[in-house]
KELO-171171 format. One line per 4 residues: number of its first residue (from 1); their letters; for each residue x, y, z of C-alpha. Coordinates in nm, 3 decimals. Layout:
% KELO-171171
NUM) a) X/Y/Z; ...
***
This chain:
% KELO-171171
1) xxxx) -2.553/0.800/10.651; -2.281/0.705/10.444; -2.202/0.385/10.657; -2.576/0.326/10.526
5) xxxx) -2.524/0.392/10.160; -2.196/0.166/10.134; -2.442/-0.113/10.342; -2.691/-0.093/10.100
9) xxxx) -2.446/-0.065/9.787; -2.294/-0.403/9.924; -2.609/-0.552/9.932; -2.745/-0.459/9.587
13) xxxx) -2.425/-0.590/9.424; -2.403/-0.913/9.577; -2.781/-0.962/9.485; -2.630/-0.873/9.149
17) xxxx) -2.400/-1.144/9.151; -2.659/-1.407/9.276; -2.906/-1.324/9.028; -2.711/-1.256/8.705
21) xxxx) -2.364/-1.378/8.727; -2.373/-1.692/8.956; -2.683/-1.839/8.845; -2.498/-1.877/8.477
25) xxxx) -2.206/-2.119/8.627; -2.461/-2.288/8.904; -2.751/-2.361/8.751; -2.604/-2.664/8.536
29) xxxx) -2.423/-2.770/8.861; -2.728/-2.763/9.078; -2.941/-2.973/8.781; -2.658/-3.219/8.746
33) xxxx) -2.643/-3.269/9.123; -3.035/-3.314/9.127; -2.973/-3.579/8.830; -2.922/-3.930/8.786
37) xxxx) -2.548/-4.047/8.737; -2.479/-4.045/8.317; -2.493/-4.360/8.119; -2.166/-4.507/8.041
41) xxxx) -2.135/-4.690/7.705; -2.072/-5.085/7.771; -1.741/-5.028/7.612; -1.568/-4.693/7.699
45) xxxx) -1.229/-4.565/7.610; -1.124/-4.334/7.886; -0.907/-4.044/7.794; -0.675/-3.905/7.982
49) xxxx) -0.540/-3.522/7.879; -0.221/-3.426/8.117; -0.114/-3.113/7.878; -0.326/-2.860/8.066
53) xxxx) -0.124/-2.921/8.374; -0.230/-3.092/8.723; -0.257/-2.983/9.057; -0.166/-3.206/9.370
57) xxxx) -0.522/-3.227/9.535; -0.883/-3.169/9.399; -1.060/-2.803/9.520; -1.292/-2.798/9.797
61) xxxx) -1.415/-2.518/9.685; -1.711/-2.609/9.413; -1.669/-2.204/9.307; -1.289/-2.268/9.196
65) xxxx) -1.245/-2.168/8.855; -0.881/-2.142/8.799; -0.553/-2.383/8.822; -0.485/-2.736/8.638
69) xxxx) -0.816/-2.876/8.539; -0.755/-3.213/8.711; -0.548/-3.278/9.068; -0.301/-3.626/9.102
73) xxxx) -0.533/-3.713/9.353; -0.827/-3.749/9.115; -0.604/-3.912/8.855; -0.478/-4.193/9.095
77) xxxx) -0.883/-4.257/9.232; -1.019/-4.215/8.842; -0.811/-4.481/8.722; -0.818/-4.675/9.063
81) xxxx) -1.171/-4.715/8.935; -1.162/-4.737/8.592; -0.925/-5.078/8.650; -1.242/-5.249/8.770
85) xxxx) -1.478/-5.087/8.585; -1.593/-5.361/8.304; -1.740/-5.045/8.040; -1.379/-4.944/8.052
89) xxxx) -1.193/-5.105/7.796; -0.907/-4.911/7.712; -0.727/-4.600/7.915; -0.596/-4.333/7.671
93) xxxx) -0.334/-4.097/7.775; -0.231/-3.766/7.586; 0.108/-3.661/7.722; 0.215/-3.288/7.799
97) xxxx) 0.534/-3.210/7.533; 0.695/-3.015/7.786; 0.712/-3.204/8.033; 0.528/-3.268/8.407
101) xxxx) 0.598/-3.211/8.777; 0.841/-3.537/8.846; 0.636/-3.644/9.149; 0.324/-3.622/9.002
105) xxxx) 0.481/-3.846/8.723; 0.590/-4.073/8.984; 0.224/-4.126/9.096; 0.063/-4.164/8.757
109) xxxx) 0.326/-4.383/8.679; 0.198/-4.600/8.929; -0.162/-4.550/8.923; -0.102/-4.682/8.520
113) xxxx) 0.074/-4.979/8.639; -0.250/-5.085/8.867; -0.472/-5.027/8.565; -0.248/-5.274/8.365
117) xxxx) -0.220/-5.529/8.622; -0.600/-5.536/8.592; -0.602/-5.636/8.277; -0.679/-5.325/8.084
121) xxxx) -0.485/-5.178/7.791; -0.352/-4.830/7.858; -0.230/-4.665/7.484; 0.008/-4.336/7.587
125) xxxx) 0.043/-4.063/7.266; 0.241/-3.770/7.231; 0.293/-3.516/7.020; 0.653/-3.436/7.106
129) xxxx) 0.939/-3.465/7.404; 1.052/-3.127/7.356; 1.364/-3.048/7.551; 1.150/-2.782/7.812
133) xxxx) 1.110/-2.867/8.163; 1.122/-3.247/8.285; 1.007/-3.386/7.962; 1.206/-3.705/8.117
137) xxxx) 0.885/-3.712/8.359; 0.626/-3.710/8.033; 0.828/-3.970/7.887; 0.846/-4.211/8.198
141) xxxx) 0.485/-4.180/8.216; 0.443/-4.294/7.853; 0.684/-4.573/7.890; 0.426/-4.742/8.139
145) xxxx) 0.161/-4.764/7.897; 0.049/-5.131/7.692; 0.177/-4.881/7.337; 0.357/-4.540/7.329
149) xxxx) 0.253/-4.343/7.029; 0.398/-4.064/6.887; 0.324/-3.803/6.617; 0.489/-3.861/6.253
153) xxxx) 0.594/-3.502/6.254; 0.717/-3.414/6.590; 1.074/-3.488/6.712; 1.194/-3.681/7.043
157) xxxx) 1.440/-3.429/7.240; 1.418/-3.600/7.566; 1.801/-3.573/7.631; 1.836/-3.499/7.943
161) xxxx) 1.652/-3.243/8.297; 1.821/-2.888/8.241; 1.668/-2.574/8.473; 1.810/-2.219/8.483
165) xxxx) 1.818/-1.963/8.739; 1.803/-1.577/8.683; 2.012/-1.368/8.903; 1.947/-1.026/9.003
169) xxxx) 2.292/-0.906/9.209; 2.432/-0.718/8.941; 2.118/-0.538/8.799; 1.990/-0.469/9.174
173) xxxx) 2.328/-0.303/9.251; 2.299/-0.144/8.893; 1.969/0.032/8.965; 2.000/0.066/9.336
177) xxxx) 1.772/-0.201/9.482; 1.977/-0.339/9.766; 1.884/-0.688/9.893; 1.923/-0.724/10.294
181) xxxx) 1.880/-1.103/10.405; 1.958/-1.361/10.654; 1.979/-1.762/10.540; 2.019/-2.086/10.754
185) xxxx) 2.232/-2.172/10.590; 2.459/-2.214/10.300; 2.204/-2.427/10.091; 1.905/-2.216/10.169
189) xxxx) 1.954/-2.062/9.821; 1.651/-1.913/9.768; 1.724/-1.565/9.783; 2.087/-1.657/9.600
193) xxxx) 1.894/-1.517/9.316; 1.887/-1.130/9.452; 2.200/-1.148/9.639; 2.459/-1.314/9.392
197) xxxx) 2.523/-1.291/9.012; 2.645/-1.715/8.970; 2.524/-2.022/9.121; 2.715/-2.044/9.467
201) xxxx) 2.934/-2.388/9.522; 2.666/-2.476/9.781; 2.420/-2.362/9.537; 2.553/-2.568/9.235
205) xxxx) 2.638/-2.896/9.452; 2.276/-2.907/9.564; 2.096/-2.860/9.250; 2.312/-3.092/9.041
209) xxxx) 2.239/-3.403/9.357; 1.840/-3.375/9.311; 1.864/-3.310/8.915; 2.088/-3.623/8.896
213) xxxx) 1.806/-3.864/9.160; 1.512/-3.716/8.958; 1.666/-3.843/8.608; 1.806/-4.171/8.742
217) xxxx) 1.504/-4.226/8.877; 1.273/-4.148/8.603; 1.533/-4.325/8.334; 1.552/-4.600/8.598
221) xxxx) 1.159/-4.644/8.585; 1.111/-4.617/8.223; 1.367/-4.866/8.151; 1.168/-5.122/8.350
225) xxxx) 0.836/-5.026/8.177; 1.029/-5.045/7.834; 1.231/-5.337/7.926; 1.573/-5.213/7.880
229) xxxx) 1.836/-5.147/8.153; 1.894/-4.851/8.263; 2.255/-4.798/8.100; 2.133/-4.854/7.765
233) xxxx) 1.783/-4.640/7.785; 2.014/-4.347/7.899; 2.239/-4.422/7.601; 1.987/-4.397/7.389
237) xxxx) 1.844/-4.093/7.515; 2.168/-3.910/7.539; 2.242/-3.967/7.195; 1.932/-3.771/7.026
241) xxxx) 1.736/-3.601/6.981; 1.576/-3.824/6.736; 1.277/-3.867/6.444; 0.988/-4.065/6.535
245) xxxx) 1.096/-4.339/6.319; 1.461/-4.361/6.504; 1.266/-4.345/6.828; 1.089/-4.668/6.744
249) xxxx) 1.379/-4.821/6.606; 1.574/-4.789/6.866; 1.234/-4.899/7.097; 1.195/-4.564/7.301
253) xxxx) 0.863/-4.586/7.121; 0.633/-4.852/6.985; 0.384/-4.685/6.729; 0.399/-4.375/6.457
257) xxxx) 0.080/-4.175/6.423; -0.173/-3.894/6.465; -0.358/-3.892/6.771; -0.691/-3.970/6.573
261) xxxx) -0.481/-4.266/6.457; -0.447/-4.400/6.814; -0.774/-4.311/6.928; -0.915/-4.531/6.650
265) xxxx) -0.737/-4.763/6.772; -0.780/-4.740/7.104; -1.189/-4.763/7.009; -1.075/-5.071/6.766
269) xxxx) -0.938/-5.266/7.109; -1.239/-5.150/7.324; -1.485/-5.343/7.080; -1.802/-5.282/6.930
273) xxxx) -1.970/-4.960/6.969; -1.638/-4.779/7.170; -1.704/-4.467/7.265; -1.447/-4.171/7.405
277) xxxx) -1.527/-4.093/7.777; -1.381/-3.801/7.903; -1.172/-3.852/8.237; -1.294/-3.538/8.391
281) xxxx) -1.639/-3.619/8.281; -1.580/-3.974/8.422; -1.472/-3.889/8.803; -1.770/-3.610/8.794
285) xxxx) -1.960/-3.913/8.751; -1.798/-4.158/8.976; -1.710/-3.924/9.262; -1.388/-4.016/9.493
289) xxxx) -1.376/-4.345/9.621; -1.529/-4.362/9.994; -1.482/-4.754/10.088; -1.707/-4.891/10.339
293) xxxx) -1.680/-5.048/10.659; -1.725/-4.925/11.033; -1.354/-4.835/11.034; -1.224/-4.473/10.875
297) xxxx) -0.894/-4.335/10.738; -0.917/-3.978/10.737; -0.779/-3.837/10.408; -0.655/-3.416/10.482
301) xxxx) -0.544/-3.238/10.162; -0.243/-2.949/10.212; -0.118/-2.797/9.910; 0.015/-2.464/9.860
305) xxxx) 0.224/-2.221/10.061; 0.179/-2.263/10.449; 0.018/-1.884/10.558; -0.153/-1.829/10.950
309) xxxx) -0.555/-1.758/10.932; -0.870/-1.945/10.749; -1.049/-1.952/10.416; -0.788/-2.024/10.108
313) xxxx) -0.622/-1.692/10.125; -0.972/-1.483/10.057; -1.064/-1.503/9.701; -1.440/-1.698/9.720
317) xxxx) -1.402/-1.823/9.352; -1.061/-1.924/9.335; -0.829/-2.260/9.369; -0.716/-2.167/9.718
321) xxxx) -0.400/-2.253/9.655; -0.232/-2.203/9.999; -0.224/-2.398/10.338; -0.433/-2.192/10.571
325) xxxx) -0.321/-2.348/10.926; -0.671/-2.267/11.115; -0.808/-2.504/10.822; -0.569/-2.763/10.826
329) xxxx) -0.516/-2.782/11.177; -0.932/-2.754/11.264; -0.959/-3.065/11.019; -0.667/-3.247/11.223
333) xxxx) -0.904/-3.206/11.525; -1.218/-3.305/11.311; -1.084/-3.592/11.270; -0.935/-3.670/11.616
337) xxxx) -1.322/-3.599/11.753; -1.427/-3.841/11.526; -1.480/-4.187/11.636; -1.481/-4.348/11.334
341) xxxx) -1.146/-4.221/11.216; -0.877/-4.453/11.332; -0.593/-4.287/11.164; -0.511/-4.012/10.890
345) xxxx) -0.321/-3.968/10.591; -0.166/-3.600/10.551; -0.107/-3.508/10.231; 0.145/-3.274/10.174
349) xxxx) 0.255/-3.058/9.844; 0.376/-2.750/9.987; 0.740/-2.550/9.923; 0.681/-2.378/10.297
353) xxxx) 0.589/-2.076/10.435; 0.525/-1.949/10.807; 0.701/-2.099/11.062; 0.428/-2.024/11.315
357) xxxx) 0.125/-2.158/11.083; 0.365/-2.453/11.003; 0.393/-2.472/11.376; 0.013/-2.497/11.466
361) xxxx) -0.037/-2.744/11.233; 0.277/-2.954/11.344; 0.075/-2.950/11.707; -0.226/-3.100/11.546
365) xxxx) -0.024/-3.394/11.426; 0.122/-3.451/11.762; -0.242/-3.376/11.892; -0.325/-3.655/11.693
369) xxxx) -0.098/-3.898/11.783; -0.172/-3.832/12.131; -0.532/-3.915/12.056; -0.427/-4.252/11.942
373) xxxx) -0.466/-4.198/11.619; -0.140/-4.246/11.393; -0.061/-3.982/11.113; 0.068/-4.097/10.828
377) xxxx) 0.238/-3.836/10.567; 0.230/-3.865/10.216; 0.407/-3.582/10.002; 0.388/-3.465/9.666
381) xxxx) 0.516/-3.267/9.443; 0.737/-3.112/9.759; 0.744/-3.115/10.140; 1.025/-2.869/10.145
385) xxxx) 1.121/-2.627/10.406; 0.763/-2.569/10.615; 0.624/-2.846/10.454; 0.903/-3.075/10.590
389) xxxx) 0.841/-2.913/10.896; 0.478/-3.046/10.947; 0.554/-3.392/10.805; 0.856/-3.424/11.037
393) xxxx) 0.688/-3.550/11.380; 0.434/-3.823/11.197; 0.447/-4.122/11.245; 0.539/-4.247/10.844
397) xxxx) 0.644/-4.093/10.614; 0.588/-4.186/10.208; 0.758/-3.997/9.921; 0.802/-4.008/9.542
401) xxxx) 1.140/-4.073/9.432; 1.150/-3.759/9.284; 0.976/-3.531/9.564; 1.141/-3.260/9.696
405) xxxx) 1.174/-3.252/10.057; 1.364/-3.141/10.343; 1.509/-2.764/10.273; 1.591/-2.742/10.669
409) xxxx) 1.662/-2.410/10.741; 1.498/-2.091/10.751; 1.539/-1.693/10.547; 1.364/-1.416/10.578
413) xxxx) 1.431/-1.030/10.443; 1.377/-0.717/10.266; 1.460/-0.506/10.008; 1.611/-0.135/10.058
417) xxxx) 1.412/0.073/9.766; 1.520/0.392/9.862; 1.774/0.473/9.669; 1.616/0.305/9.360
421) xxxx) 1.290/0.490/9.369; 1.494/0.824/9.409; 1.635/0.796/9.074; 1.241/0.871/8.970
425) xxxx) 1.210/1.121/9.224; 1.071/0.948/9.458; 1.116/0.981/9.797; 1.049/0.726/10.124
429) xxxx) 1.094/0.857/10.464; 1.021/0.674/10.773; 0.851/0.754/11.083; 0.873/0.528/11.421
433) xxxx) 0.788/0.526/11.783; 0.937/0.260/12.021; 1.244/0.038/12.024; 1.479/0.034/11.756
437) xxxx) 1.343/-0.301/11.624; 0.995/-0.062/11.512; 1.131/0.014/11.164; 1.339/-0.327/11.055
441) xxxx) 1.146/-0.439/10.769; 1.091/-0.064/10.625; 1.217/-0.023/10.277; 1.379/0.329/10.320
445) xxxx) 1.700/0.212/10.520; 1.893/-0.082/10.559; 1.908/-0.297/10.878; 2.106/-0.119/11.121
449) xxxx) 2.383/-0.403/11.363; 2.128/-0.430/11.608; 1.841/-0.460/11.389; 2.048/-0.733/11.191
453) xxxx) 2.176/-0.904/11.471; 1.803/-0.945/11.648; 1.679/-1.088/11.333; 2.004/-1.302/11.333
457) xxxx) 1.884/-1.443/11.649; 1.532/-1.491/11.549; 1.677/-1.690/11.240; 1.899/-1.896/11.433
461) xxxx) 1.598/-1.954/11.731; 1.364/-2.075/11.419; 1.663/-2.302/11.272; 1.724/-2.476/11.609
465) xxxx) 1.337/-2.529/11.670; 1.329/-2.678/11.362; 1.630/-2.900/11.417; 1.498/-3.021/11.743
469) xxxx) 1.132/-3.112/11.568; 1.337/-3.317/11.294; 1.571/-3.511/11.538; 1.260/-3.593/11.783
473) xxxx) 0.995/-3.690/11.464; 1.274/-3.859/11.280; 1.464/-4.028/11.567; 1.800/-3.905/11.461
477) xxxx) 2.056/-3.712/11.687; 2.028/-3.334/11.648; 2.414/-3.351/11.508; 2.307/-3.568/11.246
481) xxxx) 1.997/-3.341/11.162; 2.259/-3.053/11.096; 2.468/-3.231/10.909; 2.174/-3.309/10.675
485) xxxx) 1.987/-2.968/10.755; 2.155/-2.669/10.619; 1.858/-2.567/10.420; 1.929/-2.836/10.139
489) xxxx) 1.698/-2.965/9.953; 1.689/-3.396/9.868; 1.480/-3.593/9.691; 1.251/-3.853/9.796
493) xxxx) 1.487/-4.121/9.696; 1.786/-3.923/9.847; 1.578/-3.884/10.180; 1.491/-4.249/10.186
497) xxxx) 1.884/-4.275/10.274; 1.922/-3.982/10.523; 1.566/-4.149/10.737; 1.431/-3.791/10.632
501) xxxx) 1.155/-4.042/10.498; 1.028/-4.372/10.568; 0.898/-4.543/10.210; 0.905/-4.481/9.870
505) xxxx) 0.560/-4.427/9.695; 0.190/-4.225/9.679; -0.098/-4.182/9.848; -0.250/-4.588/9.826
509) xxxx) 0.129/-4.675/9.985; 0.040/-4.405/10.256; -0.348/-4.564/10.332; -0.236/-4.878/10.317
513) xxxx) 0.030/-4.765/10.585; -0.213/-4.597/10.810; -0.432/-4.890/10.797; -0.142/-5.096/10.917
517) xxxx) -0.100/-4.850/11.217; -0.399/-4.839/11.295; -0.417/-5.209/11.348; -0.751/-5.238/11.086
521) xxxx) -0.749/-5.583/10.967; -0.649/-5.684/10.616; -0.951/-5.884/10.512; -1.195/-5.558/10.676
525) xxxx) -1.402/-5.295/10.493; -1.221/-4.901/10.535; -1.393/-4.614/10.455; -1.221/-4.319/10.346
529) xxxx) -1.318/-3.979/10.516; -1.208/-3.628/10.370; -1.150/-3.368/10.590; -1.247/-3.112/10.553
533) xxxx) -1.567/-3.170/10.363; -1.600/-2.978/10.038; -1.841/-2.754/10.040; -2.165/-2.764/9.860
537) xxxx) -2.195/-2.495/9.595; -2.469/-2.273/9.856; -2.207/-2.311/10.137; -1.955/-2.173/9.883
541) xxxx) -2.214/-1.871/9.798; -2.298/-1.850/10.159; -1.930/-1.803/10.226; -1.815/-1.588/9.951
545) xxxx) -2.122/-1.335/9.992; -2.251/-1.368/10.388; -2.564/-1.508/10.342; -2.707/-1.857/10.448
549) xxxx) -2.696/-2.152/10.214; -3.068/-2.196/10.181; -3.073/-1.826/10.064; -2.808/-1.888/9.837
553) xxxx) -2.979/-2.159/9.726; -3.344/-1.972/9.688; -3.150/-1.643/9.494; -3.004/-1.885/9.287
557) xxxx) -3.323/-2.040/9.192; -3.514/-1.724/9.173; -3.199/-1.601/8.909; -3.198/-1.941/8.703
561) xxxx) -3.614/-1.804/8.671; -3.532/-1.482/8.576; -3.365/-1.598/8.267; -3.651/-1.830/8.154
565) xxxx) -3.849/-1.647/7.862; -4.236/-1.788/7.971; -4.117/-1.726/8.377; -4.052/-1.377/8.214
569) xxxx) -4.388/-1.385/7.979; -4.608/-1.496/8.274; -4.432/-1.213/8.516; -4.551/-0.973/8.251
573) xxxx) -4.896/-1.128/8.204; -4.947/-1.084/8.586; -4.792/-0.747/8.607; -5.041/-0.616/8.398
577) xxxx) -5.336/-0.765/8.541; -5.232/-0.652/8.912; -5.215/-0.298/8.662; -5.583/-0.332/8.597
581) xxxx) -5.722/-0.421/8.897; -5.556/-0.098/9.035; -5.747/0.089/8.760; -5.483/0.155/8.487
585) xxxx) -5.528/0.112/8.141; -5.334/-0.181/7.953; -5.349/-0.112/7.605; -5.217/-0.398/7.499
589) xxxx) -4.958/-0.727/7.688; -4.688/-0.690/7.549; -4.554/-1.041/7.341; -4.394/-1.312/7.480
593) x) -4.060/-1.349/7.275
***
């Protein structure tokens, strides 16, 4: 009886949910979809906003209500578009002050230059380089634009790419949280942060290399746009920070003004009758490019940390932000089965995870090639770690200068609470049955030698495994893979030199590559084919709440009718006349308001 109860509780909220809550955020989304694409001015200034953040790739998940309001991926096919779009004028770009993930820089970078080799005018603004994060990223992206403006009142601090790392050692050992950990090896510094107090030599050496590529790189790309060598831009930017007015002296900038300033001008360039387009308003309306043709390039999306199991790590409304490997590896094999697809682009923005879901995946790739069908890798923000281990066997691989990749090694731990939680008077006491192994990852005792030296050996089996996947994907001797392994992290341009990677660029360098592979002819139609395919916003429903889409769809419907005031006044009319003919007396319907 109470099984019943909980069954029919379950079922009343969730009807709940479809007929109060959901129908609010779906209703627009279902009468948009039923709608006619939105007019677009003749002569459109598109405006891009990057201060709200970006994530790698675009949901699949139409429910998704949280994380970075636009993905790289929609960025790089919005203005792919918009550069042969003839209502689009002018591209208009409002930079983040504190800076942007490097790669995704990189790629917007690029996806700017395309616009301008089209023709089109692309006006950058910001309203300060403050000296937080990789401002040098921000700037880089500005310096590719036709004008970089910048507000009268803000200052340019972009002197430099500083990070900081908080150590724990000393308070841990303070309050009695001891950290028990094994790391393959020395530059595997993730868990340096509970286990030492300073940045290790190992430690330090490592993050000064990939600080040092990112902001060569980036100063190295700006001076291009900006037309200034390299030695001088970094002069110049050493030597601030600076006023606006210096800034454009010394031609880090071009214009002074508010941002209304340069959207008036941006409108004055369009022509008669500009009008501000919003960019997320714009790829709503243009959808991702799909190409044409008989021939396909499958196009697989993995972002996030890499966890075993299915659905986005289980919350029905939000970004899914990990790499589930039944998903990623069941749209590997989509695609295989697919006759159409002749080869597929994997891209990867992941820092790692499971070495067993990073695994299954890695055996769809090789799946894939087996098939026939080449696999081509392009990586974002990071392919570090278990993201380098799925990229490692393809047959291309395409980073950003300033990706982070590699990180081959392996660490895994605990930490001991016990005697931290007994200064509060609380006490943890463990109970096992079986081999001594039972208990290792309790948090009441440290590892005893034979616990620590059978997770020793599990570490070291997962290192070599991963070694062996590197030399045979990469086509380097295992000794050179562990001279370059060692859990140290590279850049893409560092990697480029170790043949960790294969070419330098984004996601159009890694299509065009898979096209080559897959021996499609130049002058010949592709479609593009994503896998897996989003879902519509009933499958989502269906999904999230266990019922079928075309009930979804009906609920939703019937909810969206619910709040209408006549559907309401004519429910009411007939309620009372099915009253009457039942013999009751209606006094009076009641009004219609």
């Amino acid at each position: 009886m109470k099984q019943f109860f909980l069954t029919v509780l379950g079922v009343f909220t969730g009807l709940v949910l479809f007929i109060v809550v959901v129908p609010v955020v779906l209703i627009t989304m279902a009468a948009a979809s039923a709608g006619s694409e939105p007019s677009m001015p003749r002569n459109a200034v598109l405006e891009l906003d990057l201060r709200q953040g970006v994530s790698d790739s675009p949901s699949t998940n139409p429910l998704s209500f949280g994380g970075a309001s636009l993905s790289v991926i929609e960025i790089v096919d919005g203005l792919a578009q918009a550069a042969d779009d003839s209502a689009i004028k002018v591209v208009l770009i409002r930079l983040p002050e504190m800076g942007m993930s490097p790669a995704a820089a990189d790629e917007v970078r690029q996806a700017v230059r395309r616009v301008r080799q089209k023709g089109k005018i692309v006006i950058a603004h910001s309203q300060g380089f403050m000296p937080v994060g990789a401002s040098i990223s921000s700037y880089m992206v500005g310096a590719s634009a036709s004008e970089l403006w910048m507000q009268g009142s803000a200052t340019f601090e972009v002197t430099g790419l500083a990070t900081e790392e908080i150590f724990f050692a000393r308070a841990f050992q303070k309050y009695g949280v001891q950290p028990e950990f094994e790391q393959r090896y020395e530059y595997k510094n993730a868990v340096n942060v509970y286990t030492q107090s300073d940045f290790t030599a190992a430690h330090r050496e490592a993050s000064l290399a990939w600080m040092g590529s990112i902001y060569d790189s980036a100063v190295a790309a700006a001076a291009t746009d900006r037309k200034l060598t390299p030695a001088a831009l970094k002069a110049q930017l050493e030597g601030g920070p600076w006023t606006p007015e210096q800034a454009r002296q010394k031609g880090l900038i071009s214009h002074i003004g508010e941002v209304e300033a340069a959207e008036a001008e941006a409108m004055r360039r369009a022509g008669r009758g500009a009008e501000i387009v919003e960019f997320g308003d714009y790829v709503d309306a243009k959808g991702e490019r799909a190409g044409s043709g008989s021939d396909a390039i499958a196009i697989i999306y993995a972002e996030g940390a890499i966890m075993t199991g299915t659905g986005g790590g289980g919350d029905p409304f939000g970004g899914g932000g990990n790499i589930m490997s039944d998903d990623t590896a069941e749209a590997i094999y989509d695609a295989i089965e697919d006759k159409s697809v002749k080869a597929i682009v994997l891209r990867v923005s992941s820092p790692g995870g499971s070495p067993e879901a990073s695994e299954q995946i890695a055996s769809a790739v090789r799946a894939a090639q087996k098939a026939g069908k080449p696999v081509v890798v392009s990586m974002g923000a990071y392919a570090a770690s278990g993201g380098y281990w799925i990229s490692a066997e393809a047959d291309h691989i395409v980073a950003q200068p300033a990706t982070l990749t590699g990180s081959i090694g392996v660490f895994g731990g605990k930490f001991v609470l016990a005697d931290a939680l007994g200064r509060f008077g609380v006490d943890v006491r463990g109970l096992s049955v079986g081999g001594e192994y039972a208990d290792s990852f309790g948090v009441a005792e440290e590892w005893t030698p034979a616990q620590r030296a059978a997770i020793s050996t599990r570490m070291d089996r997962i290192y070599e495994d991963f070694i062996v996947r590197v030399a045979r994907g990469r086509d380097l001797a295992p000794a050179r893979v562990r001279e370059i392994a060692r859990g140290r992290v590279w850049t893409g341009a560092q990697a480029l030199q170790l043949g960790l990677v294969d070419q330098l660029g984004g996601l159009e360098e890694a299509i065009a590559k898979a096209r080559e592979l897959a021996k499609i002819p130049a002058d010949a139609n592709v479609r593009l084919k994503r896998f897996p395919t989003p879902l519509s916003p009933w499958e989502a429903l269906s999904q999230a709440f266990g019922v079928s889409g075309e009930a979804a769809r009906a609920l939703v419907f019937l909810g969206g009718v619910a709040q209408d005031p006549q559907a309401q006044a004519v429910a009411r009319r007939l309620e009372s006349e099915r009253m009457r003919s039942e013999g009751a007396v209606v006094l009076a319907d009641r009004p219609f308001g």
